[in-house]
KOLFI-372286 format. One record per residue (C-alpha): x negated, y, z; residue number from 1. Coordinates in nm, 2 decimals. Layout:
BEGIN
X	Y	Z	NUM $
...
% end
This chain:
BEGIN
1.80	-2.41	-1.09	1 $
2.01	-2.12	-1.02	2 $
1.74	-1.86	-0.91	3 $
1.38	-1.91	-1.04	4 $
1.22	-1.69	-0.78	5 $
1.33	-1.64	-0.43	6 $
1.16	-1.42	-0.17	7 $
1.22	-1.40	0.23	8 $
1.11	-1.15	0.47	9 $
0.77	-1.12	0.26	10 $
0.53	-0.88	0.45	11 $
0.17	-0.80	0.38	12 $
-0.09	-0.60	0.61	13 $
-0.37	-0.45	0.52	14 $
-0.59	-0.36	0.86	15 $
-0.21	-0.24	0.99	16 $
-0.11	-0.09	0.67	17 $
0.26	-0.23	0.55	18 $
0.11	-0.27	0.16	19 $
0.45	-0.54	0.14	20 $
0.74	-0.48	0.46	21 $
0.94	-0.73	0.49	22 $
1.11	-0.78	0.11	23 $
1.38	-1.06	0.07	24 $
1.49	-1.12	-0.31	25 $
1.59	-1.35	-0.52	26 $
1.57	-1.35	-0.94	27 $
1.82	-1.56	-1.18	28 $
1.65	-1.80	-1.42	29 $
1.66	-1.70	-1.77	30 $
1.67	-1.30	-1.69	31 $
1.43	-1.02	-1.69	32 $
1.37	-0.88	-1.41	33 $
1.21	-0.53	-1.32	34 $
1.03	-0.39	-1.07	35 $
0.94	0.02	-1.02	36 $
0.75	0.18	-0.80	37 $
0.48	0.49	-0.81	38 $
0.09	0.40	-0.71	39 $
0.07	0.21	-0.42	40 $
0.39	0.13	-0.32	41 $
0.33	-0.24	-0.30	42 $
0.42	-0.40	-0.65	43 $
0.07	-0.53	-0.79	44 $
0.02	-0.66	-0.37	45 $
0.35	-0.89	-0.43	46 $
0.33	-0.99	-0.81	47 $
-0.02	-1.14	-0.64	48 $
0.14	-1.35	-0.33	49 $
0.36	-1.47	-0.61	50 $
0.08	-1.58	-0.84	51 $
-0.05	-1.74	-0.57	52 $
-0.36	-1.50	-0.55	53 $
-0.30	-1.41	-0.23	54 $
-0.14	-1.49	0.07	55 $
0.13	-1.29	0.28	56 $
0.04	-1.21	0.61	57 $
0.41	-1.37	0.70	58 $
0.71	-1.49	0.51	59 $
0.81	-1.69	0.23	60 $
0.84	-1.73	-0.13	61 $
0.92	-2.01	-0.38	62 $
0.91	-2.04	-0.75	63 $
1.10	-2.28	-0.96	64 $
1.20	-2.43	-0.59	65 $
0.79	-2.48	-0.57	66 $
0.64	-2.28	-0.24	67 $
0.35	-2.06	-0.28	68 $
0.19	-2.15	0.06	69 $
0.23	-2.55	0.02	70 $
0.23	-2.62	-0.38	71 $
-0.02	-2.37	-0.52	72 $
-0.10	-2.60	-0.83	73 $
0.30	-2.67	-0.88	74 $
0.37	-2.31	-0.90	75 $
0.06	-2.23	-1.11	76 $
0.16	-2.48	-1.34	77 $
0.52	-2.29	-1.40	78 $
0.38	-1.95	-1.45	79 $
0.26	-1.75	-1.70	80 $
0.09	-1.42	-1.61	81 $
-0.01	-1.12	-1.82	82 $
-0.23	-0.87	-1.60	83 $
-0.28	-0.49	-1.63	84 $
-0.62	-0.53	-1.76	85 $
-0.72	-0.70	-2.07	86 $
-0.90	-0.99	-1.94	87 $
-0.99	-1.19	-2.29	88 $
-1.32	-1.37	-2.34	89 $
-1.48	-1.12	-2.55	90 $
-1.76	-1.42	-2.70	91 $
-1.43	-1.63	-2.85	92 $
-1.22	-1.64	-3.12	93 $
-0.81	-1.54	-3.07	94 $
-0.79	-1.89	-3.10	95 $
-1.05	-2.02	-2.90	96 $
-0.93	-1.82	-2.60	97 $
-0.57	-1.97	-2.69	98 $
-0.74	-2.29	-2.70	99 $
-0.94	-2.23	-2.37	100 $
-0.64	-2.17	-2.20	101 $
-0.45	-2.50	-2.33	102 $
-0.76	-2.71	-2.16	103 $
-0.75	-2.51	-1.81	104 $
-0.35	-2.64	-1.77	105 $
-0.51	-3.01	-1.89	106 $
-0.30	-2.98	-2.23	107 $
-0.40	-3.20	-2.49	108 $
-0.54	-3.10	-2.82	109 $
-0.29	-3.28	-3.04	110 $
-0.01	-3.08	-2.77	111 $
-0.18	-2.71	-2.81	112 $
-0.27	-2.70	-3.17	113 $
0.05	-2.68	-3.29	114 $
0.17	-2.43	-2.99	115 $
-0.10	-2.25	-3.04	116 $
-0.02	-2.26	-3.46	117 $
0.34	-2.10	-3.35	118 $
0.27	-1.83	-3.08	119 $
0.02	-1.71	-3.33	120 $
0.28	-1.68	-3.57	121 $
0.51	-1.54	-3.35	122 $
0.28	-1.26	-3.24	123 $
0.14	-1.21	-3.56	124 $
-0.22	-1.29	-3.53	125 $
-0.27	-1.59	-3.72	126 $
-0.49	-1.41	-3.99	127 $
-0.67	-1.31	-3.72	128 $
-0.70	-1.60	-3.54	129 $
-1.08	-1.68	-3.57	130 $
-1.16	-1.30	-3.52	131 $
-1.28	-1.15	-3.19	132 $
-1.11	-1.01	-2.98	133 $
-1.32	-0.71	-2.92	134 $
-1.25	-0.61	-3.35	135 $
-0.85	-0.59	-3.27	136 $
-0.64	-0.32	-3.19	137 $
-0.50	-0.28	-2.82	138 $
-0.18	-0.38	-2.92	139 $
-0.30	-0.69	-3.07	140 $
-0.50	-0.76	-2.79	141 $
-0.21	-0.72	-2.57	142 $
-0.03	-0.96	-2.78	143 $
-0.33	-1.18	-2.75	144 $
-0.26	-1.20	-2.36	145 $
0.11	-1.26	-2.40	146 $
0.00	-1.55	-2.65	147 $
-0.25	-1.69	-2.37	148 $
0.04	-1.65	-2.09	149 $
0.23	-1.84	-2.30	150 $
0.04	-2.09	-2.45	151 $
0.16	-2.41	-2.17	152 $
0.50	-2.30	-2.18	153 $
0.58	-2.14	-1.88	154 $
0.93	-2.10	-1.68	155 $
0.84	-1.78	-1.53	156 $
0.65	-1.49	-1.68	157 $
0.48	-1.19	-1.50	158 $
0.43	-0.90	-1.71	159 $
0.21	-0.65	-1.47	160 $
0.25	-0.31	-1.73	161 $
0.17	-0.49	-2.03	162 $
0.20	-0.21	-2.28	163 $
0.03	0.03	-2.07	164 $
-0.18	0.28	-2.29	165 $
-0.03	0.13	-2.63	166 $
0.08	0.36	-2.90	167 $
0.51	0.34	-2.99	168 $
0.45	0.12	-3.24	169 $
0.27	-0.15	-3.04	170 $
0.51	-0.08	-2.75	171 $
0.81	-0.19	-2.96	172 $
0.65	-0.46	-3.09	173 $
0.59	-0.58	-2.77	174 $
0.93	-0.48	-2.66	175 $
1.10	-0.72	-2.96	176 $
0.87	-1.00	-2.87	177 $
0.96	-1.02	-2.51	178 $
1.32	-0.97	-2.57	179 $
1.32	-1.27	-2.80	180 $
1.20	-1.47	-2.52	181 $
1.45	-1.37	-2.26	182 $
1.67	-1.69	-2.35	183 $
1.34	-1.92	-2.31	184 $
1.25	-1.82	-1.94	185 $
1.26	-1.56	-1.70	186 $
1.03	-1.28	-1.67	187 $
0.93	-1.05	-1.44	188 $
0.80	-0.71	-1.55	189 $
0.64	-0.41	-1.37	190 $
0.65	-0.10	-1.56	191 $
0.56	0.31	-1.53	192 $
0.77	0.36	-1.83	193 $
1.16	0.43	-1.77	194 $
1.26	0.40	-2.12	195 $
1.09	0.02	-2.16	196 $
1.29	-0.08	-1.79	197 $
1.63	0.03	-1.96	198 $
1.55	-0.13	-2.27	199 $
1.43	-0.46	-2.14	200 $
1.56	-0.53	-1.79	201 $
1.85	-0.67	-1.70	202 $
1.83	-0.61	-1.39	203 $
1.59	-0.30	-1.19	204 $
1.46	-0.29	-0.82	205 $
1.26	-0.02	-0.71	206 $
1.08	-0.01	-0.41	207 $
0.81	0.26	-0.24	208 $
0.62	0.18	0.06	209 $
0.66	-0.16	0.06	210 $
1.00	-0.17	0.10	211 $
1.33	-0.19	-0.21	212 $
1.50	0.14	-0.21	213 $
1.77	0.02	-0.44	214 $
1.88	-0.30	-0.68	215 $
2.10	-0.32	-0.91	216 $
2.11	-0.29	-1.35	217 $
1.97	0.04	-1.52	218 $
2.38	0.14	-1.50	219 $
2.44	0.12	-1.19	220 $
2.15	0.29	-1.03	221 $
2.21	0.60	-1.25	222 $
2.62	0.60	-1.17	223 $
2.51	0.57	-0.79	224 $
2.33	0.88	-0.81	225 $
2.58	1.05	-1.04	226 $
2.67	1.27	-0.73	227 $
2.38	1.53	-0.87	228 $
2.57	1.79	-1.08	229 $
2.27	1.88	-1.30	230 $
2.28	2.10	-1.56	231 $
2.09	2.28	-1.83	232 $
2.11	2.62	-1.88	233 $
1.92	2.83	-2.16	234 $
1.94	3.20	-2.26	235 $
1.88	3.37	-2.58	236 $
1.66	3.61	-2.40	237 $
1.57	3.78	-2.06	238 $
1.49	3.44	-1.87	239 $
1.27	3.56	-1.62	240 $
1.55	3.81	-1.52	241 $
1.81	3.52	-1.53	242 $
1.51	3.30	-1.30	243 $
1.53	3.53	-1.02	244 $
1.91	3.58	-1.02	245 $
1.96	3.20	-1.01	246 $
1.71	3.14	-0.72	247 $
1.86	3.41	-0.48	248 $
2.20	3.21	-0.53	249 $
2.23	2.98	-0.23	250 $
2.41	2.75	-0.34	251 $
2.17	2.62	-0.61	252 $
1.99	2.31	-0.47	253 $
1.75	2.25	-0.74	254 $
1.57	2.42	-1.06	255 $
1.31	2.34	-1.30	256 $
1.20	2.54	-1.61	257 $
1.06	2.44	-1.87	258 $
0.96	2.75	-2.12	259 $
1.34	2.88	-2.18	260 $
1.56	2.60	-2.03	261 $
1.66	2.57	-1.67	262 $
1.77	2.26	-1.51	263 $
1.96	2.34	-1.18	264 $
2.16	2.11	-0.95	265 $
2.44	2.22	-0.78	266 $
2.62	2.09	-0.47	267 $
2.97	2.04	-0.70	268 $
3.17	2.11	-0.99	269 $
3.32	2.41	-0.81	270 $
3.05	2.63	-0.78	271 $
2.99	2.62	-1.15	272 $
3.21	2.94	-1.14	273 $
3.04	3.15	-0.92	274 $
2.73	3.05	-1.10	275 $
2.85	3.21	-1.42	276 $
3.01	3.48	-1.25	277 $
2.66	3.59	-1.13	278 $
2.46	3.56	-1.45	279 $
2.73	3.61	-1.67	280 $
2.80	3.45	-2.00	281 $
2.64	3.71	-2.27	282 $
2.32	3.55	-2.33	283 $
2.39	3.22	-2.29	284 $
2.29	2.98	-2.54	285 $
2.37	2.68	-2.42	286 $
2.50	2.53	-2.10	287 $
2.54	2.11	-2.06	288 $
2.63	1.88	-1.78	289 $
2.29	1.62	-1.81	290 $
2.38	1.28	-1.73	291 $
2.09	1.13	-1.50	292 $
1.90	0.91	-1.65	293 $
1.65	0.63	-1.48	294 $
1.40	0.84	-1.44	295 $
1.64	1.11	-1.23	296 $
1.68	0.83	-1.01	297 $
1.30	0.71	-0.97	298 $
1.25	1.07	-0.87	299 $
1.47	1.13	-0.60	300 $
1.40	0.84	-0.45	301 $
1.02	0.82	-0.46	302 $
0.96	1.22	-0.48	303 $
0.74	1.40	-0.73	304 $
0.47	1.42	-0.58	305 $
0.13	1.27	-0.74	306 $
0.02	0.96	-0.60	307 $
-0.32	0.85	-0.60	308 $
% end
């Protein structure tokens, strides 16, 4: 099947509030798909009508050709799901959760021994597998929940920030292990962090009060905002003098310091010169167009204001 998920006019309301307005998608089998979004712009509301733990208050949505409204069991059969929260029974073994999970999708023991032998391989847990999993790390009990997800061999995978609060070497462990399964199914990951979107996804929506803002690969989100000329400025010494010369220019739209180095955006290339011809060159240190990167984008489209 060409697309494994497909999503029309989706809308959810909670007591008038547009949580979900009106999104219409559809995700390729065998990619990984991402979604962004700051706090409450709608992404853990849709990854549930998806699952199937909730219903939209109008619209439609299908995975692996199964519909969410009509063949609940169908789809729940075809999905793996790895929530935000650690949910592992904390009174059995790695295996025995592994193992619990097998017997919910009515697998049979001589099928999920040996699947349950391999993904414990895979994630590296087998000499831990008749440990609790209240003595492991969070990394490994994050890879514990992948393992679970995983365990009745699902065509679709939802990843709802699974490395959230893991230290960089758990991260890229988890990283590598979802990449190796990118040929096996398709998954579909929601993530705070920038750099794990650009490393994993293939392809990025973001979306902010309920609605996608833009689609497309990590590439071509930052080349369509490319308009920004954004540079970095730093002096050898006198910034606060340079600060207040820069922010009576008119012309500069944007700037950020951070201790001695200034990020400005300017409308064009053109006024670069009548930049340096008001702050002169003779205690410049260094001065760099910045490329933007995902996170440039997140930001001028969702703001920087803190969500709650």
């Amino acid at each position: 099947m060409e697309y494994a998920i497909s999503l029309q006019n989706i809308t959810k309301l909670y007591n008038g509030l547009r949580a979900v307005d009106n999104i219409s998608l559809e995700v390729r089998s065998g990619t990984i798909f991402g979604l962004l979004g700051p706090n409450g712009a709608g992404k853990t509301t849709l990854i549930k009508i998806l699952t199937t733990l909730m219903r939209p208050t109008s619209g439609s949505a299908s995975i692996e050709g199964h519909t969410i409204l009509l063949d609940g069991k169908e789809v729940r059969r075809r999905i793996g799901v790895v929530p935000q929260e650690n949910n592992l029974d904390r009174y059995l073994t790695a295996r025995e959760n592994l193992a619990l999970h097998a017997r919910m999708h009515g697998m049979r023991r001589r099928d999920f021994n040996p699947r349950i032998d391999e993904l414990l391989e895979l994630t590296g847990l087998s000499g831990r597998q008749h440990d609790f999993p209240d003595t492991f790390s969070g990394g490994m009990q994050r890879r514990l929940v992948v393992a679970r997800a995983l365990v009745h061999n699902p065509q679709v995978l939802f990843l709802d920030e699974p490395t959230a609060g893991l230290d960089p070497q758990s991260r890229r462990a988890l990283w590598d292990y979802i990449l190796s399964l990118r040929s096996k199914m398709t998954i579909f990951l929601t993530t705070h962090y920038m750099d794990e979107a650009e490393e994993l996804c293939e392809r990025i929506v973001i979306m902010d009060h309920g609605r996608i803002l833009v689609d497309g690969s990590s590439a071509q989100l930052k080349e369509a905002f490319a308009h920004s000329h954004i540079y970095e400025l730093e002096f050898r010494s006198d910034a606060d003098r340079y600060e207040e010369v820069i922010r009576a220019l008119p012309f500069i739209e944007v700037l950020h310091r951070r201790d001695g180095v200034f990020q400005l955006s300017l409308p064009g290339e053109e006024y670069l010169k009548p930049l340096m011809d008001s702050i002169g060159s003779g205690d410049i240190k260094n001065l760099c167009l910045k490329e933007p990167s995902l996170e440039d984008v997140f930001l001028e489209l969702t703001g920087r204001k803190v969500r709650e």
